[in-house]
C-alpha distance (Angstrom), angle and dihedral (degrees) to the residues before:
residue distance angle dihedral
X1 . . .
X2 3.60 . .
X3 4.04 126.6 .
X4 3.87 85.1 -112.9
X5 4.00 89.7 54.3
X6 4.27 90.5 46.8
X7 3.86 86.0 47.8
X8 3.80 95.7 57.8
X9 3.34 91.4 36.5
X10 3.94 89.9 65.0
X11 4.02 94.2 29.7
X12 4.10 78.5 67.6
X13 3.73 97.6 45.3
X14 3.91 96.7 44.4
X15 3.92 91.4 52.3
X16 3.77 82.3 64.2
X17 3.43 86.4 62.3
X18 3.94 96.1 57.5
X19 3.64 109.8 87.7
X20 4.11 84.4 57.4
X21 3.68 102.6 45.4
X22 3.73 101.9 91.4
X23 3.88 115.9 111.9
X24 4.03 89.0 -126.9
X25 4.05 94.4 74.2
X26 3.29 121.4 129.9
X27 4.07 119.6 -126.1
X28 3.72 87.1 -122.8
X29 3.64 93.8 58.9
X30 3.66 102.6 41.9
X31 4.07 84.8 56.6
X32 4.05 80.9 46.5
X33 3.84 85.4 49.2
X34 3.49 96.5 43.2
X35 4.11 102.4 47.9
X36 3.96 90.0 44.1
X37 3.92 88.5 49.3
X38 3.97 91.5 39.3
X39 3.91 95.4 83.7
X40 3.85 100.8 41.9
X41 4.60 90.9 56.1
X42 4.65 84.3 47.9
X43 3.76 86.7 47.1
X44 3.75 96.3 44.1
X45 3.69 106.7 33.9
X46 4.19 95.4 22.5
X47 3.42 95.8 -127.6
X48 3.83 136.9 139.6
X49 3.95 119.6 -85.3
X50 3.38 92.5 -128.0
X51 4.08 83.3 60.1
X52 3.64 88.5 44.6
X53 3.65 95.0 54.0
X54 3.63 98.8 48.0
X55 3.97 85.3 43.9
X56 3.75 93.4 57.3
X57 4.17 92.1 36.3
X58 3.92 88.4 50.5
X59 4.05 95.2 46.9
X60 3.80 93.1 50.2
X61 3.76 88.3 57.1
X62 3.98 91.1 48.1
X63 3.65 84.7 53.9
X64 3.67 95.6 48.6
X65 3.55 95.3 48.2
X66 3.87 93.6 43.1
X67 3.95 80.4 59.8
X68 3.52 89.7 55.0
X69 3.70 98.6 50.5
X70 3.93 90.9 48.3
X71 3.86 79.4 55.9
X72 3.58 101.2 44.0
X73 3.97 103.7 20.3
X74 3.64 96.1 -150.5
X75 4.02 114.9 151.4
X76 3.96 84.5 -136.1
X77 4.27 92.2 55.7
X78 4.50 86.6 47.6
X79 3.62 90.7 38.9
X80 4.07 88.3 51.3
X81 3.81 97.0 47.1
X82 4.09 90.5 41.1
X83 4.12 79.6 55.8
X84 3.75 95.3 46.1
X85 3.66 93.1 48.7
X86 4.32 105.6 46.9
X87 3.78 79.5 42.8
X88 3.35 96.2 59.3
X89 4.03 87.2 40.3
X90 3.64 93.3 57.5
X91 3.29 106.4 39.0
X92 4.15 84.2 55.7
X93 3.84 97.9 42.5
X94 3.59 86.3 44.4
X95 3.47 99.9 59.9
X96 4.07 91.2 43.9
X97 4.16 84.3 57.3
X98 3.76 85.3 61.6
X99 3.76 103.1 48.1
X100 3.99 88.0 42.1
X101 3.76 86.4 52.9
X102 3.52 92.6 53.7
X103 3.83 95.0 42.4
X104 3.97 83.0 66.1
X105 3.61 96.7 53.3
X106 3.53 93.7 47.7
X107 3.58 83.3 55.2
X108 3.77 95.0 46.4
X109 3.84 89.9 45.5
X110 3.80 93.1 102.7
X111 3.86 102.9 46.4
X112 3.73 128.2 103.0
X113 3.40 122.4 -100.1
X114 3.83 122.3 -112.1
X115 4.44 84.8 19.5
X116 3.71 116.0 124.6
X117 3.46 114.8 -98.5
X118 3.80 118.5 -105.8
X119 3.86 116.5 -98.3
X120 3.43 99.1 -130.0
X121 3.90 88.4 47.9
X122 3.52 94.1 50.4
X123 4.15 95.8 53.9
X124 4.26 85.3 59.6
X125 3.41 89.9 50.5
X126 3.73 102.0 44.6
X127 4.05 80.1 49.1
X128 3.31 90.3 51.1
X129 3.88 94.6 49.2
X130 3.66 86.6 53.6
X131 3.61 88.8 51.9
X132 3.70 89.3 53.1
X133 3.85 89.4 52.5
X134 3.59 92.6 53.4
X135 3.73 98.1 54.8
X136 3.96 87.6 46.8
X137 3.85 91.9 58.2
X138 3.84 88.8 43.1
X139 4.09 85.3 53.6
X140 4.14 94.6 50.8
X141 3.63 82.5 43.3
X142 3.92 95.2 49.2
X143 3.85 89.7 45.9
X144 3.47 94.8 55.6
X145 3.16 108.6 43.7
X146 4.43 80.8 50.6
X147 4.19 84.8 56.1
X148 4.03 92.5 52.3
X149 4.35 87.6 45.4
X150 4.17 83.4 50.4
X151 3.77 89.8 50.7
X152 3.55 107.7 39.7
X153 4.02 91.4 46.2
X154 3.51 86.8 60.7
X155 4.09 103.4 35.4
X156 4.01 84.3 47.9
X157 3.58 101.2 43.5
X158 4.24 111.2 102.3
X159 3.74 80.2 -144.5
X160 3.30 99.3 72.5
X161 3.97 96.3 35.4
X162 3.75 104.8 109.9
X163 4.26 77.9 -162.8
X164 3.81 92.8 55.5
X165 3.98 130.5 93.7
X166 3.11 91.3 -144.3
X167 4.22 95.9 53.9
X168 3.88 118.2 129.5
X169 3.85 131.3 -177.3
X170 3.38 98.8 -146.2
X171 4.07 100.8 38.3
X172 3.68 87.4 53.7
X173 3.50 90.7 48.4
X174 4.26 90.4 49.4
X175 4.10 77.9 53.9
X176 3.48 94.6 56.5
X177 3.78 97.1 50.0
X178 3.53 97.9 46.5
X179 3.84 94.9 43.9
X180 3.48 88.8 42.1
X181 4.22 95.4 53.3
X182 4.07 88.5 41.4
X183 3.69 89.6 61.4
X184 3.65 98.7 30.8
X185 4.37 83.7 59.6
X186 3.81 93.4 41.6
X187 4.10 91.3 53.3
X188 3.97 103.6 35.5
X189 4.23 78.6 49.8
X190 3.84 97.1 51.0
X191 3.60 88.6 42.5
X192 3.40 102.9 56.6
X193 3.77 82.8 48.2
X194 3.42 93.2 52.5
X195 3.91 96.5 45.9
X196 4.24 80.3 53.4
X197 3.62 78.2 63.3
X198 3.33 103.9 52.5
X199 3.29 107.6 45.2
X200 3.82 83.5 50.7
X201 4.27 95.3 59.3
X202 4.26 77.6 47.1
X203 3.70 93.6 54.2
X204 3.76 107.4 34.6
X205 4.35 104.5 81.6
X206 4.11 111.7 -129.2
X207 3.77 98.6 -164.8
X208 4.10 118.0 7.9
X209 3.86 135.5 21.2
């Protein structure tokens, strides 16, 4: 599946998110929101609800803060809502790498080992290896853009401006923490998705049982 493809994909999936996205929304009907959306992202992506939930959670709060950077237009508030939103992405396509992965080994379960592959098996995995690759490239891509958020909230903030009036020790300090354990959750998280991955491309066979 090509980048293109996974784009769409999520261009369809974050329109459902629209009618929820202003700021205004009640807590009570984002959860509304969130369980009625909840089935639709397992049956179209075939992932867990748990996955879903934090999919649909995470989105909402990349819409939210893209509002807020069309409001303030800081680099830091786009940089934070591109963040939010490829982290949501990968975490999701991530998870639908695995389960694809282990729809082809159930389906290689029976074969004999050391006999070649069949052809027609080996185009859906190649596709799927592709697929794989994609979602990687989306994750370095994700990660990166989540290092230049961490810097330029920091660089940018008067806070931590030893040149600005407004520059205070301990609030720049509160800064780092917080920007610091934002990141820290949005990398360990993509990495264990990404490891998920890995160990997947290792396991599923390309050529023989």
């Amino acid at each position: 599946m090509s980048a293109r493809t996974l784009y769409t994909i999520f261009a369809i999936a974050f329109a459902t998110l629209a009618p929820l996205s202003a700021n205004a929304q009640s807590k009570d009907k984002v959860t509304v929101f969130v369980n009625q959306k909840k089935p639709e992202i397992v049956a179209q992506f075939g992932v867990s609800e748990k996955t879903a939930e934090f999919y649909l959670h995470t989105m909402l709060s990349a819409l939210r803060a893209r509002e807020d950077a069309n409001q303030d237009g800081t680099e830091v508030s786009r940089l934070y809502a591109e963040t939010l939103d490829k982290y949501a992405q990968v975490v999701l396509l991530s998870e639908v790498v695995v389960a694809r992965g282990q729809e082809l080994l159930d389906e290689m379960k029976d074969g004999v080992p050391g006999t070649p592959v069949p052809q027609s098996l080996v185009e859906k995995i190649n596709d799927w290896a592709s697929f794989a690759g994609e979602v990687l490239v989306m994750s370095a891509d994700a990660g990166e853009t989540a290092g230049r958020w961490a810097t330029q909230r920091v660089v940018q903030s008067d806070y931590c401006n030893s040149e600005s009036e407004k520059h205070d020790f301990a609030k720049c300090d509160q800064i780092l923490k917080e920007t610091l354990s934002t990141i820290r959750g949005v990398i360990d998280h993509m990495a264990t998705a990404v490891r998920a991955i890995g160990v997947m491309t290792l396991t599923v066979p390309r050529m023989t049982f």
